[in-house]
N, C-alpha and C positions, 0 to 999 in steps of 0.2 A: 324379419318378415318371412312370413313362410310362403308359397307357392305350391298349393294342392295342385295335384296331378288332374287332368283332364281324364274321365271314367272312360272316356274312347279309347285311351292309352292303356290302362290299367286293368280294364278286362280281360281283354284279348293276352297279356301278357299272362298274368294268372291263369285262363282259361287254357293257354298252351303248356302251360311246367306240370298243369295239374293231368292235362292230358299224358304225359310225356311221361310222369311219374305213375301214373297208372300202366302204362305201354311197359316202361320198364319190371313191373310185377308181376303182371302175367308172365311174360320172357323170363324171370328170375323163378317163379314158380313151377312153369312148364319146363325148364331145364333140369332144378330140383325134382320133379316127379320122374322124369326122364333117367335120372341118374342113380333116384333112389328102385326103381324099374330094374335094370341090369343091376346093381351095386351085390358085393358078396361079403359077409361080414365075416371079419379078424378077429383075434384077439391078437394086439403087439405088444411093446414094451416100449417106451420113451429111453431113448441111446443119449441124448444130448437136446440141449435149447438152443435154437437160434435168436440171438437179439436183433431187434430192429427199434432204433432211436422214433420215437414221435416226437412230436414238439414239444411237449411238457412232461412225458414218463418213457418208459422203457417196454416193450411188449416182447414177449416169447414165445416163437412158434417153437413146439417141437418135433424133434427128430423121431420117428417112431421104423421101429422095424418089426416086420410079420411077416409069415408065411403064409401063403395061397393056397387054396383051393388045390391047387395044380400041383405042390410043392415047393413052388420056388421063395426066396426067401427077399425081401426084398425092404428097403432102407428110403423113407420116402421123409419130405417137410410136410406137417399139417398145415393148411392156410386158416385153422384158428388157433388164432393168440389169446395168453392170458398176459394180464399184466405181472400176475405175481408166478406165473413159468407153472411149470409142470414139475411133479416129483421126478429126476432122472431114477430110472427102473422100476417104476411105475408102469403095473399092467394097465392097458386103456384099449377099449372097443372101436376097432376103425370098421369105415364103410369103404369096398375098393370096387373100380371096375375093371372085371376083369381082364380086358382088354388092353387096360394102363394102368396097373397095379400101383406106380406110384401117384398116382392122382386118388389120394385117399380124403378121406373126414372120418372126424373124428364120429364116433359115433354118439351121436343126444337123442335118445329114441323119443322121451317124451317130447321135447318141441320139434321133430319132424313130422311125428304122427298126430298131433293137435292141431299144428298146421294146414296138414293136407285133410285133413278131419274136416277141420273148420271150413276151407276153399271146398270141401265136395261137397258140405252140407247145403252150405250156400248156391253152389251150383243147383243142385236140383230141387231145390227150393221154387226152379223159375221153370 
């Protein structure tokens, strides 16, 4: 026997995640704009993978090392993984802030700049 939900119940619950998730995008986006703002681009070298177990496969961040702007040489994790890892010595384009050089990304020009492409079109659209 089934028991549908009362719609008094079921809106309000939807109507808050959907809020909550949109809340979370602008912040994810406005952070990203922010960081790609200050950010200085590298070019480094993948030294080593790190493995991290998920429940069903294997994910590899790697280790990449570059030099700064400033000269200093520096040895940082990427927090994006591939499942199948990265080539080790493998040249790869990072994005750093200066200010915390090891808080890098990797660098993916085309989906960051499609991205905030697309969020400004839409912005002044209104």
């Amino acid at each position: 026997m089934r028991f549908p939900l009362p719609h008094a119940a079921v809106v309000p619950v939807c109507l808050t995640i959907g809020v909550l998730a949109v809340i979370w995008a602008v912040l994810a986006f406005r952070s990203q704009r922010r960081f790609l703002g200050t950010a200085l681009r590298a070019t480094g070298v993948v030294q080593s993978l790190k493995a991290e177990q998920m429940e069903r496969s294997t994910v590899y961040f790697p280790v990449i090392r570059f030099t700064t702007a400033a000269g200093a040489t520096v040895t940082a994790t990427s927090k994006t993984a591939r499942s199948s890892g990265y080539q080790i010595g493998k040249t790869i384009r990072v994005l750093y802030d200066p200010s915390q050089p090891d808080k890098l990304e990797i660098h993916a020009f085309w989906w960051r700049r499609s991205l905030t492409a697309r969020v400004d079109a839409t912005s002044s659209e209104k």
